[in-house]
Every structure is written in structure tokens, then in C-alpha cells.
C-alpha positions, -999 to +999 in steps of 0.1 A: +048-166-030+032-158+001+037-158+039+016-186+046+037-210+021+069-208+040+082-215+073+083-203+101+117-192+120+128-226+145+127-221+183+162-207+196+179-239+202+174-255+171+186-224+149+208-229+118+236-200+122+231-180+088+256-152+072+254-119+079+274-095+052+278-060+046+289-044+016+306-010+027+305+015-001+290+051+003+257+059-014+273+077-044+294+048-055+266+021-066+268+008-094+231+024-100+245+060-102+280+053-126+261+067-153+256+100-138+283+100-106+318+099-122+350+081-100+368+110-108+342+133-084+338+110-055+364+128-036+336+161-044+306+141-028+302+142+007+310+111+023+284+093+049+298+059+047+320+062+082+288+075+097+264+048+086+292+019+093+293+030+123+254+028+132+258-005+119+288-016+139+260-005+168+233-021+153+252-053+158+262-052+193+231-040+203+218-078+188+248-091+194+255-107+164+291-107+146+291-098+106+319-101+077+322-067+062+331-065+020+349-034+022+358-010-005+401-005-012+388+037-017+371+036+016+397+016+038+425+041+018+404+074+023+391+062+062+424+043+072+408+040+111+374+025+100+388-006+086+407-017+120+374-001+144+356-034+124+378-059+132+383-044+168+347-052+174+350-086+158+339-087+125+354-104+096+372-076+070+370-090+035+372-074+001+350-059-023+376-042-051+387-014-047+371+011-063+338-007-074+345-016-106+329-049-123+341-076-130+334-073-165+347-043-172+384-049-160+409-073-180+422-101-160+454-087-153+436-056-137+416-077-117+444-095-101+464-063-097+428-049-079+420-076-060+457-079-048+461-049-039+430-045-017+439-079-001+472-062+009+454-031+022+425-045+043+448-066+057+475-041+067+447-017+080+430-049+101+456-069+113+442-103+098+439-120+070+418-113+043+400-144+032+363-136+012+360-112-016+326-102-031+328-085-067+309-049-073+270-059-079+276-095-079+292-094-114+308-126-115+289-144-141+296-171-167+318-146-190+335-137-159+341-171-145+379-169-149+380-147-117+373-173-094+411-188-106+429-156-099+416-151-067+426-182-056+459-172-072+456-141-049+453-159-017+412-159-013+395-188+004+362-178-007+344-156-029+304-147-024+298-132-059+269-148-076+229-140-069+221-168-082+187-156-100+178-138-132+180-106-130+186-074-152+220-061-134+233-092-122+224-132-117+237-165-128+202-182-126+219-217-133+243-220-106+245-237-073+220-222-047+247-231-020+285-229-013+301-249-042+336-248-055+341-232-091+366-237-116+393-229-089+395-261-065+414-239-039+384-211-034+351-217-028+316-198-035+292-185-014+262-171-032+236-153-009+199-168-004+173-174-027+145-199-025+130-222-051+089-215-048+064-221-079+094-236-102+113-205-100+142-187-076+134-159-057+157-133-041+158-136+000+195-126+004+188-092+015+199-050-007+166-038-026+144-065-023+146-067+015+137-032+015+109-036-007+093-065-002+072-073+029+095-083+062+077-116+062+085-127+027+127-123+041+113-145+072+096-171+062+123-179+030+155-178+056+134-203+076+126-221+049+163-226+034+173-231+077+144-256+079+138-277+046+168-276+036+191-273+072+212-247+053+226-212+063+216-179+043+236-157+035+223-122+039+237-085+029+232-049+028+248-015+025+254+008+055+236+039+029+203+013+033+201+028+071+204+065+056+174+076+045+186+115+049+210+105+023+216+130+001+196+128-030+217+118-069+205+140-095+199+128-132+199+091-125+173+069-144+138+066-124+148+028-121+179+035-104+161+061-085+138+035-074+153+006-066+181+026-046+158+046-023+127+029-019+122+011+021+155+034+033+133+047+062+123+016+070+153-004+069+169+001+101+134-016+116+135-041+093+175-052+102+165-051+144+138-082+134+157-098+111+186-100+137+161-108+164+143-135+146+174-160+127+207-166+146+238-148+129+274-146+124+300-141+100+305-160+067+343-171+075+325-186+108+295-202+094+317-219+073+342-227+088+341-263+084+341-263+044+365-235+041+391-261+062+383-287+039+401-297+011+387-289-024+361-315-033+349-315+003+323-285+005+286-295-008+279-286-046+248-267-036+214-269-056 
């Protein structure tokens, strides 16, 4: 698992285009802090998340790279102008629930009547069509695979839900490293990177372990999957990532404590050489040619 074993990032004009994604949620609504940080007192928390979207909406044009944004129904509902200031600049709106709930712990019904609902919001509030969805903490997994049928039912073209490692909060180690089509023939999955080093997967798709682990382990396994295998990653991170004055969750676990602000004053670093180093736009983009297709056309991944 180190440096030297991977590759190095291709010259310019030979770059693979990956996905760039951001999941837009304030620091108090993680999935990490519902033990302690109640939905009932978000509206008593003080909210960073236009703040921090908006350094990232600059981060981006400084690079000049374009992004798809997975965007919280309680964010777009409480910040009505943030929502269309995204797509202004270019970037694809898609959904991430609306109120970061997941998967698992809604019935079906409430899940369609969730994901509908922020489908109908994002896309009043931005003008386009909402297309990609990405559940709360990637919690699509093999007891939740009926989701991927009623968001095609809803109108979604594509889902990026599954980390495809093992993991204790998330992961569906056995599926499809790349875009494959589920159970629904109408939508099509996403997963973000991993590589397959010392016959295991490892996490290179970006949140906690990109701001823990070494930038070079993130560089040399996107040029890896862009170079062996003459794939796109797809990458993602949180706008409170670039906040490392954050304010500070009392009475959370020390794992949660951990893996939610270790590398925060780092990150922002981190993001300008990632950007620099790998060519980058959003996922609707990068696959734009699969999400035309029919179902049966898009690769079934490995």
C-alpha cells in the first residue's frame, strides 16, 4: 500500500476526466453526531454550510473545474438562494435526501415520498433537472437494494450510493467497483473509487480517509484506476471538511470525534493538488455517454 506501488498521474493530454462530488450538509448533521445532535435542534445550531459552499464554489473556479453537488432538501429549503448560486456557476444539483436520514431507517414509501420531494425542490430552486441522488453515508446496501427501483420510479438517472468496501458505517464490499446498473434497468450506479492492492479494496474516493491518509496514497490510486484500468474516479467531500474553525460537537463518541475532525486544517491544501494533479468535472458529464444509453449498455464494473 505504498506510494511507490501505484501510478503516477498521466501527462495533461492523455488525462481520463474523473468525478468530482460534494456532499452539502452542515457539520452538525453527519451521520457521526445523530447520537448526540437531535433533527429536532438543527434549526438551534449555527449554520456554516452557506459559508463553506461557498469557499468551495471558489475553490472550483479558481481550478477551474466543474462539480455535481448532493444537496440536502433541509439546506436547499432553509438557504432557498444557495441551491440556484450552484447551478449559476455550472455545477450539477443532485440529491442527497432531505434531511439525512438512511436508507435503512426509512420504509419504502418514506423513501419515495423523501426522495420525491427533494427531486421537486432542487429542481424548482435550480432550474434543471435533477438526475443523481446519493443516499446519507452511502447507506444503500444489500438490505436496502430495493431503493435503486423507486428512484428510478422517481425519475433518477443515476444513483452514487455504494463505497464499495468493508467498512463499519457503510460498504457493500462485493459490488461492482464501477458504474453498473442494479436491479432497476432504468438507473444506473456510480460508486466512488477504490483500488484493488494486496487482494483487498481500498478507499480512494475521497471524506475521512483523504483527510487522513497521506496526499500521495489519493494520487497514485486515482492514477492507478485512470491508468490501468482507463476509468474515471469518482471523488467526494463535505464543504465542513474546509472548516476547521468549525464549531466543536460535545458528547459524541472519540471515534466519531476522530474520524470527523482529523486533517480539517489541512484539507483545503489537500483539495488545490488534487484538482491540480487529475482532470475533473461533474458525474452527469463524465458519464454522459452511459447515462444516454439504454439499460444493458453501461459496463458492469469489477
Amino acid at each position: 500500500m505504498t506510494e511507490q506501488a501505484l501510478a503516477r498521474p498521466a501527462p495533461a493530454a492523455d488525462r481520463v476526466v474523473n468525478a468530482l462530488s460534494v456532499d452539502v450538509e452542515d457539520y452538525y448533521q453527519v451521520s457521526a453526531f445523530a447520537g448526540v445532535v437531535d433533527r429536532a435542534s438543527w434549526d438551534r445550531w449555527p449554520s456554516r454550510v452557506v459559508d463553506n459552499t461557498l469557499r468551495t464554489l471558489d475553490l472550483f473556479a479558481e481550478s477551474g473545474v466543474r462539480a455535481t453537488f448532493f444537496t440536502l432538501g433541509c439546506v436547499a429549503q432553509a438557504h432557498p438562494r444557495l441551491v440556484a448560486t450552484i447551478a449559476a456557476a455550472g455545477h450539477e444539483v443532485a440529491s442527497h435526501g432531505f434531511s439525512h436520514r438512511r436508507v435503512g431507517e426509512q420504509t419504502p414509501r418514506a423513501f419515495r415520498d423523501d426522495v420525491v420531494a427533494t427531486k421537486a425542490l432542487l429542481e424548482d430552486q435550480s432550474g434543471a433537472p435533477v438526475r443523481g441522488y446519493r443516499a446519507a453515508s452511502f447507506s444503500i446496501d444489500r438490505g436496502t437494494w430495493w431503493a435503486f427501483d423507486v428512484l428510478a420510479e422517481a425519475g433518477y438517472a443515476y444513483s452514487s450510493s455504494i463505497h464499495p468496501i468493508a467498512h463499519d458505517h457503510y460498504g457493500v464490499p462485493d459490488a461492482p467497483r464501477h458504474p453498473f446498473r442494479p436491479a432497476a434497468p432504468d438507473l444506473m450506479e456510480i460508486p466512488v473509487a477504490t483500488v484493488e492492492l494486496l487482494g483487498r479494496r481500498w478507499s480512494c474516493g475521497g471524506g475521512g480517509f483523504f483527510r487522513v491518509l497521506p496526499y500521495g496514497w489519493t494520487r497514485g490510486a486515482v492514477a492507478r484506476i485512470n491508468a490501468r484500468e482507463g476509468r474515471p474516479a469518482t471523488f467526494y467531500f463535505h464543504p465542513w471538511e474546509i472548516d476547521p474553525d468549525q464549531p466543536r460537537v460535545s458528547g459524541a463518541p472519540m471515534k466519531a470525534r476522530l474520524r470527523h475532525y482529523s486533517g480539517l486544517s489541512g484539507m483545503a491544501d489537500k483539495l488545490r493538488r488534487l484538482l491540480r494533479d487529475f482532470a475533473w468535472d461533474r458525474i452527469d458529464a463524465v458519464h454522459a455517454g452511459a447515462l444516454r444509453r439504454g439499460p444493458g449498455d453501461a459496463a458492469s464494473g469489477s
